[in-house]
N, C-alpha and C positions, 0 to 999 in steps of 0.2 A: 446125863453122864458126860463127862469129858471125856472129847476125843483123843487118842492117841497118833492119828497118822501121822500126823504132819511131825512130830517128834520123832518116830521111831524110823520117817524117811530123814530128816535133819540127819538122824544120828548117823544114817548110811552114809552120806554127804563130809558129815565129819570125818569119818575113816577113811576115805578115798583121800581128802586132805591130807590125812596122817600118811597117807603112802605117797606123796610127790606130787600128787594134781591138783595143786592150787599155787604152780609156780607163776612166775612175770610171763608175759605177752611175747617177746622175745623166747625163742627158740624150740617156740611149742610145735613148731613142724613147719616145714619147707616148702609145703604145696608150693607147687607154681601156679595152680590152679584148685576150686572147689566149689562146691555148693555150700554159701555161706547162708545160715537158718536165722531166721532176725525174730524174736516173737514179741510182738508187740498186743498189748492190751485193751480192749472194749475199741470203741473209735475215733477217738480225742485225736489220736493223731493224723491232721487231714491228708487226703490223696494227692495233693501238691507235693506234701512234704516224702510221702511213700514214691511217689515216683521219681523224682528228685535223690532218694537213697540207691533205689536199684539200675537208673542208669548211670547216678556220678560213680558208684563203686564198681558196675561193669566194664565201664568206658578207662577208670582209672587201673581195671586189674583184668587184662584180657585173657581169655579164659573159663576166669571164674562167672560164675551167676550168684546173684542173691534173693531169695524166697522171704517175702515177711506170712508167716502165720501167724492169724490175732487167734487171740486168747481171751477167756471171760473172765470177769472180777470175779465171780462166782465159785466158787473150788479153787482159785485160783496157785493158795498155798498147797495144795496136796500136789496138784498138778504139778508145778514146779518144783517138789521136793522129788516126786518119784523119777520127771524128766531126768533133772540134772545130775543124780545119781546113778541114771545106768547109760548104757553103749548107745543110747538115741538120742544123745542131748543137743537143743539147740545150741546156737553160739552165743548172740546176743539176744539176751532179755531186758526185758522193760520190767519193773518191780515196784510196786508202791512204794513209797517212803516210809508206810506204817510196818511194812514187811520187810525192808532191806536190813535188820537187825539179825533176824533171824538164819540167812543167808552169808552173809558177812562171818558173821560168827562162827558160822561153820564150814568157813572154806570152801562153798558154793560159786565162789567167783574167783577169777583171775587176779592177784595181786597187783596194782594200777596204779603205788603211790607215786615210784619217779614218772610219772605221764603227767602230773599234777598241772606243771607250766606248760606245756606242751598241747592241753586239751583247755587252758581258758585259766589257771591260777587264780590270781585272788579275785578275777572279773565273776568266778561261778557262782552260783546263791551257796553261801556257806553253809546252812542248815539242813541243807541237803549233801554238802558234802560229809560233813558232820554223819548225817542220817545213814551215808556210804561207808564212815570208815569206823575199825574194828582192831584194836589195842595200838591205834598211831597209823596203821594202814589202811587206802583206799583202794576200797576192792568194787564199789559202785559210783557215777559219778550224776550228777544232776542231768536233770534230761526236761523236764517242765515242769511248776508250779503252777496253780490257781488257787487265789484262796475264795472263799464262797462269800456270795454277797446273795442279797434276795432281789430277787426279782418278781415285777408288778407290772400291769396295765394302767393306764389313767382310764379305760375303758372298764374296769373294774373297782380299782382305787381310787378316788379322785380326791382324796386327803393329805392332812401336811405329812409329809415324811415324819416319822415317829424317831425322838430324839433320846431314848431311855428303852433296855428293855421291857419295862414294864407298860410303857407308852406302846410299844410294837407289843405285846400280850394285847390288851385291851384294843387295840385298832382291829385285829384277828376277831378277836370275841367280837367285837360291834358287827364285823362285815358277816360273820355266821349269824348273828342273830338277824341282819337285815335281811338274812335270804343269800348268800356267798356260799354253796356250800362246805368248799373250806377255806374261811377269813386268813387260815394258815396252814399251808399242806405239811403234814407231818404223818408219816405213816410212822409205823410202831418198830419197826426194825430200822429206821434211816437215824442211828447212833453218833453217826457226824452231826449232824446237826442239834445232839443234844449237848456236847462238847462246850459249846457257848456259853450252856444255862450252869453248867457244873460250877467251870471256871470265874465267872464274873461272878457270882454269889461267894466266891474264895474256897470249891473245892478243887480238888484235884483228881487226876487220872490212877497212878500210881507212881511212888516216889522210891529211889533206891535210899537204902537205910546206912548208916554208919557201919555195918557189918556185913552187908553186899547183900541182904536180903533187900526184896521190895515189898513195899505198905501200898496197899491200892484204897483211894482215896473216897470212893463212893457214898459212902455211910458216912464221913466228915459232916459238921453241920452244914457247910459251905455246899458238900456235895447234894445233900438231902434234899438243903434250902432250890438249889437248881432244880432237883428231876421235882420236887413239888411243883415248880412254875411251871416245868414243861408236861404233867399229867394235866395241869389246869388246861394248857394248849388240847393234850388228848379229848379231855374231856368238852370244852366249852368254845374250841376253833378250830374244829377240824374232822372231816368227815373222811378223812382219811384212813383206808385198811390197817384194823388196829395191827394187824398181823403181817401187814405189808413191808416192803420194800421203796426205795427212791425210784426202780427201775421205772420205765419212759414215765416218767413224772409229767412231760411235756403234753401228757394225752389227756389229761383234767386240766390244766390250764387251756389248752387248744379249746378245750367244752366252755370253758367262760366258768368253770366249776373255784378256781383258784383264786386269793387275793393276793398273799403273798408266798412265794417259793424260794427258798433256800437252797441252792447250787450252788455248784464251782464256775466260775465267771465265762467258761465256756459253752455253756449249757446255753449260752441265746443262742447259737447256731441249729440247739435240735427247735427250737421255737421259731425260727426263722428257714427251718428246712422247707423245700418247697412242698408240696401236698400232696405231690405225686411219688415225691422218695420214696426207698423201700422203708423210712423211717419216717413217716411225714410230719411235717409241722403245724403250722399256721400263719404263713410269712403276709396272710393276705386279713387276717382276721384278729385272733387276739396277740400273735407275734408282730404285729407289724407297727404298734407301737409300744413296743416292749422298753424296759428302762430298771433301772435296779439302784441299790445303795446298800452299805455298810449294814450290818448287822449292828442295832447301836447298842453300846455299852450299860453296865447297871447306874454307872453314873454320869453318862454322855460318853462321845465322842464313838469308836468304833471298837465292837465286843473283842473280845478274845477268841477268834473265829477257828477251826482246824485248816491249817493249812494241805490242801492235797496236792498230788503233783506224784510223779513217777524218777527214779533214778533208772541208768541203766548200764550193764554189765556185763564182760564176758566172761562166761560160763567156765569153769576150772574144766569141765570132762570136753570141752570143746575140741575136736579132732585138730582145729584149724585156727588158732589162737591169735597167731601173725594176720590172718585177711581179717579174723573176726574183731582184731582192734583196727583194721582199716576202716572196716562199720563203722564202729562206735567213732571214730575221726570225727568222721563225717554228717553223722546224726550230732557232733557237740560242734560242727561249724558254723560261722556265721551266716552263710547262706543257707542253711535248713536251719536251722534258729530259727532264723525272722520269718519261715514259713510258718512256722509255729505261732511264733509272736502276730502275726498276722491274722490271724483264727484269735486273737484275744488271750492264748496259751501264754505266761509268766515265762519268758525264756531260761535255760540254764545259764547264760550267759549276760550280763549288764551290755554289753556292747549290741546287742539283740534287741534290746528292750525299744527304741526308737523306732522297730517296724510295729508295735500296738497301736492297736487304731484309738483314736482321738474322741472316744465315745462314753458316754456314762457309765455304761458299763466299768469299761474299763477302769474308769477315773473310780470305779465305787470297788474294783477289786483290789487297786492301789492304798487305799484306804482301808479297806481289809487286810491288804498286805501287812501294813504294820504293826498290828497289832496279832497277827496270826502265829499259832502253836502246833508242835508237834503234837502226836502220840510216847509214851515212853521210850526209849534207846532201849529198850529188855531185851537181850537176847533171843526170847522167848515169846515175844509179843505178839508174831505171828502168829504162832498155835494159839491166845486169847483169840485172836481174830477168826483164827478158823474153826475155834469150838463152839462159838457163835453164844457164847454166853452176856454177854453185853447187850446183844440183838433179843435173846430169849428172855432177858433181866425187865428191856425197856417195855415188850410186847404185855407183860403181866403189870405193869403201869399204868400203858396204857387204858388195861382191862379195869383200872380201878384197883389193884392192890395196896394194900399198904408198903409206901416208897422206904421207910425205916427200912423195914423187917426184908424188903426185896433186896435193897441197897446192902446190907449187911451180908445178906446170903452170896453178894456178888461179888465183895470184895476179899470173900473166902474163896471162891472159885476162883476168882482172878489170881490171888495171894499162893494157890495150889501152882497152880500152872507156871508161874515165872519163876519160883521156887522149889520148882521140882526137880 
């Protein structure tokens, strides 16, 4: 059954809108001082860079303090629907790209478009600006990109890079059958990564129609033609929880259990975290000559990958609107930028990009980069994401379902939700 939370809190969000709280940055309150709430997301974003926000903004606004509370992708929409609509709302958030539709739309954020030159203009990744704004106006601004490349060992893989997706199918299947046991991690819920198979076969996600409804694309033959290659992955490269998630992916590669892994181009840092983190990795065993590349195309060169990455926004119910866009200044500067960029993070900013380190990685997420795609602009997109029917669709694939008959039943649930 489709959830309704995440809608029926939007719709709260909306109203608050409708009564005057989702004015400009300007004049939202006078504080001289406050406790500015910063909530940032999983861990992507390094401790350089965290602490680098809360003393440049204390030292520049005395007084005030600034608090970052991280947040989980996990619920992540419900959370932020019911936050931002009552009297406890943080200032700045950090929002997927795949969820700033949703928010946007309904007047969840601070109206930001003349801040445009002022916070990076045409230097910021424009499809994320794009991602942020909502009938002409930006109400969320870029904050990082990655786009997802695979990563591999030579201590596991010791073959040519696969130059075809079908070439990378069949290298997975061979390393499972050698004994790998998974030649290609893919758990049954990690729906990013099926995104590739959809698009390069020529389907699609969902598409707005000439009458403003949307067609969601899955049952397309294009579409079909994908999740069949990626049940083949389920089935014949990959011993991965049909019913699982991407979460610490890094803990079956650390085992020597993985061939190739499909991340966002940051993810070698959990691979390279030391062994004693509270998160640990394997900087000394199979991270430590870790190495990655493009996800390669159905007819060469580098797939149609989902680009991820985070925007970030002040909050419309924010008490303190004026410090809470001094935040956000200073989280879109050069100098916390390139802390980012320096972690391998896609900066918001072109002038940033020069602090990415000089490594395969990197050079295989650049490569990814150009060819990488959003999720649909809907409105509504986040409630797909958070009714988890995508996730629920792949997992019975997984299991062996027939892809037609799942695909079809998904692109009515889909078609329900954005349309509603």
């Amino acid at each position: 059954m489709m959830r309704k939370t995440g809608i029926v809190a939007l719709g709260a969000i909306a109203a608050l809108a409708l009564a005057g709280c989702s004015g400009s940055a300007e004049g939202a309150s006078d504080d001289a001082s406050a406790e500015i709430r910063v909530w940032l997301v999983g861990t992507d974003t390094p401790d350089e860079a965290r602490s680098y926000l809360k003393e440049t903004f204390e030292e520049e606004n005395p007084g005030s303090t600034l608090v970052i509370e991280e947040q989980q992708w996990n619920g992540l929409v419900d959370k932020y629907t019911t936050a931002l609509s009552g009297s406890d709302s943080p200032d700045v958030v950090e929002i997927g790209n795949t969820q700033a539709a949703a928010f946007t739309s309904a007047g969840a954020f601070t109206d930001l478009t003349d801040k445009y030159d002022e916070l990076g203009g045409d230097s910021l990744l424009q499809g994320f600006v794009e991602a942020g704004t909502y009938e002409d106006k930006i109400y969320a601004y870029p904050y990082y990109s990655g786009a997802r490349v695979v990563f591999y060992t030579p201590q596991i893989f010791g073959g040519e890079v696969p130059t075809t997706l079908d070439e990378y199918v069949d290298a997975g299947i061979a390393m499972k059958e050698a004994g790998t046991a998974s030649g290609i991690y893919a758990p049954g819920k990690d729906w990013y990564n099926v995104l590739p198979f959809v698009w390069e076969n020529g389907g699609y996600v969902a598409e707005q129609q000439d009458d403003g409804t949307w067609k969601a694309g899955f049952s397309s033959d294009g579409g079909v033609a994908g999740l069949e290659q990626m049940q083949s992955i389920y089935t014949s490269a990959t011993s991965a929880p049909k019913d699982g998630d991407e979460t610490n992916a890094q803990v079956p590669f650390c085992e020597g259990d993985v061939g190739f892994l499909s991340a966002p181009s940051w993810f070698q840092w959990s691979l390279k975290a030391e062994a004693d983190a509270d998160t640990p990795g394997c900087p000394d065993t199979y991270g430590k000559d870790v190495t990655a590349f493009a996800l390669p195309g159905k007819d060469g060169g580098a797939a149609a990958a989902f680009a991820g990455g985070s925007n970030i926004a002040v909050a419309a119910t924010s008490a303190h609107r004026d410090l809470a866009y001094k935040a956000l200044q200073i989280m879109l500067s050069p100098d916390y930028q390139e802390l980012l960029a320096a972690k391998g993070l896609i900066p918001a900013t072109s002038e940033a990009a020069d602090a990415l380190p000089d490594d395969e990685v990197t050079a295989a997420a650049a490569a990814a980069a150009e060819n990488a795609r959003l999720t649909p602009a809907a409105p509504k997109w986040a409630d797909v994401e958070a009714s988890e029917v995508i996730k629920n669709a792949l997992v019975k694939i997984a299991q062996g379902g027939d892809v037609t008959t799942i695909a079809t039943n998904l692109d009515a649930e889909i078609e329900e939700i954005l349309n509603s």
